[in-house]
C-alpha positions in Angstrom: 37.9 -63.4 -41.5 37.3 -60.9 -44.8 33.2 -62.6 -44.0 33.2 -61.9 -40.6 34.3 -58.2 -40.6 32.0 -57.7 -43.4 29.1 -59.1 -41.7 30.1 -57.1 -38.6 30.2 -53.8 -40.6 26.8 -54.7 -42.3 25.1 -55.2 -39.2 26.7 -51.5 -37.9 25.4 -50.0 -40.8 21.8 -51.3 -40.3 22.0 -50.3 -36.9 23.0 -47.4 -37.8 19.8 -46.9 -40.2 17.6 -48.1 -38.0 18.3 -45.4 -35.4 18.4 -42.9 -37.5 14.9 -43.5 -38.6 13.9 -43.8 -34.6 15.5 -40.5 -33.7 14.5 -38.5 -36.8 17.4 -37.5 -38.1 16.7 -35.7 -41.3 19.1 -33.7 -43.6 17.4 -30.7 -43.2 15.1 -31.1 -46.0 11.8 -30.1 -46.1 8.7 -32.3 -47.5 5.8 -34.8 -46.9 8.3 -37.6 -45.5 9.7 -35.0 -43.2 6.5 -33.4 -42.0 4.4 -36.4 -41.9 3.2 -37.9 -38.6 4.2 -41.2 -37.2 3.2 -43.2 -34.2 6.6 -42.3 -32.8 7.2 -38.7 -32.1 10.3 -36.4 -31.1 8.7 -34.1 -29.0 8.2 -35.5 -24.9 4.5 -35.9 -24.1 4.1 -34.8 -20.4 0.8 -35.3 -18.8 -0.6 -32.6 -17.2 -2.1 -31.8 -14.0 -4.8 -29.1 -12.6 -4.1 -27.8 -9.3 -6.5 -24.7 -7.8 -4.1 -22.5 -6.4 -5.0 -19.6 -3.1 -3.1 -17.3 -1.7 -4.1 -15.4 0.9 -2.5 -13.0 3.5 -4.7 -12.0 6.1 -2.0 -11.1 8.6 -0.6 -8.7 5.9 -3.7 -6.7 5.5 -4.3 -9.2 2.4 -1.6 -7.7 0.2 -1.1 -11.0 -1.7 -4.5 -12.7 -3.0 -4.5 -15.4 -6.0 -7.5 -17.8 -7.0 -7.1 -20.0 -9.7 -6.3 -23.2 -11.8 -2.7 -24.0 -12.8 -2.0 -26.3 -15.3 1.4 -28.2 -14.3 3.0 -31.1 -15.6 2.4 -34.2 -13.9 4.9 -35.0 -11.1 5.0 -31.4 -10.1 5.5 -30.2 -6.8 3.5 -27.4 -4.3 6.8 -25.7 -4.8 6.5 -26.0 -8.2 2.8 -24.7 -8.9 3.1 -21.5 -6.7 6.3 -20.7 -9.3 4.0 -21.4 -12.4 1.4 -18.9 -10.6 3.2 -15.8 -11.7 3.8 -14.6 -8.4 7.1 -12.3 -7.6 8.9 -15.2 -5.1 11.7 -15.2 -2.5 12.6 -18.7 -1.9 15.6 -20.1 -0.1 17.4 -23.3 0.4 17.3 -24.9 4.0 18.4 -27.8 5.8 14.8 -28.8 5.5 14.4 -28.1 1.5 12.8 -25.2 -0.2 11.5 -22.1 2.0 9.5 -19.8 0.7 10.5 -16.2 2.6 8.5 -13.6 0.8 5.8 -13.9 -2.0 5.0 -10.6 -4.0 7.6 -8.6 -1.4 5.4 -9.7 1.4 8.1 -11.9 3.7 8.8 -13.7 6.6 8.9 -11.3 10.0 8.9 -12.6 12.8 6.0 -15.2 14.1 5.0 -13.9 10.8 5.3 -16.1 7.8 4.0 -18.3 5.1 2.4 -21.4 5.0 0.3 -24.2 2.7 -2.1 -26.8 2.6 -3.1 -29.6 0.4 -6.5 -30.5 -0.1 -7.1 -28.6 3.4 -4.2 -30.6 5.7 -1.0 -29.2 6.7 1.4 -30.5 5.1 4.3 -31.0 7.3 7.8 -31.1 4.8 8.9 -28.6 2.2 7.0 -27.5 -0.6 9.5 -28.8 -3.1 8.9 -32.4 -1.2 5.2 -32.4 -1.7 4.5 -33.6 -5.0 0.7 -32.9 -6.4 -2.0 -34.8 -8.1 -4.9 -34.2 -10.6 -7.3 -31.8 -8.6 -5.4 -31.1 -5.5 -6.3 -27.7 -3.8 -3.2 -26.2 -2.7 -3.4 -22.7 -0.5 -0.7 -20.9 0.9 -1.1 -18.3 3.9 0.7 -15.4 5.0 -0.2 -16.2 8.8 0.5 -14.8 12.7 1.9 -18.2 14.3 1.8 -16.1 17.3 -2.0 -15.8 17.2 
């Protein structure tokens, strides 16, 4: 019995060990061991994405313009790179998803309103429901739907 609890505790202590060493725990110390590389590391690697991002608003005397490249992490929605743009936003929660009301104070009114494409096709579900790839072109519009 005396064998078979110590055996039990050895194992818990190697266990023990071992994760330590996979998780870095370190006591704070600061050194070669500690600040050497290994072919494990802490830190998350995300890939990243480019995504050329427009935004136009011809039916708001083009108050809101933006042309450029965002770099995203991989998995990232439409939603997601107009945020990373900069841009003052007004987003709201529908039964649909995400809505974007207003970008840079310029806002839904009426038949007036925003609205984006990937890669040139309309994309028919909310922008936090479209998720991106390397290299897609994504443009939002403030347009007149009445027009």
């Amino acid at each position: 019995m005396k064998t078979t609890r110590r055996l039990a505790a050895s194992a818990a202590a190697a266990m023990l060990v071992a994760a330590m060493g996979l998780f870095g725990c370190s006591s704070g110390q600061e050194g070669s061991a500690a600040s050497s590389s290994s072919s494990f590391s802490t830190e998350s690697t995300i890939a990243e994405i480019a995504v050329p991002v427009k935004v136009t608003s011809p039916a708001a005397d083009d108050q809101v313009t933006y042309d450029e490249t965002v770099t995203i992490g991989e998995g990232s929605t439409a939603l997601d790179v107009l945020q990373a743009t900069g841009l003052v936003l007004d987003v709201q929660s529908s039964e649909y998803g995400m809505f974007v009301n207003a970008i840079n104070d310029v806002a839904t009114e009426g038949m007036k309103g925003w609205t984006y494409t990937v890669n040139g096709e309309q994309v028919q579900a909310s922008a936090d429901q479209t998720y991106l790839n390397d290299g897609d072109q994504v443009e939002w519009s403030y347009i007149d739907m009445s027009a």
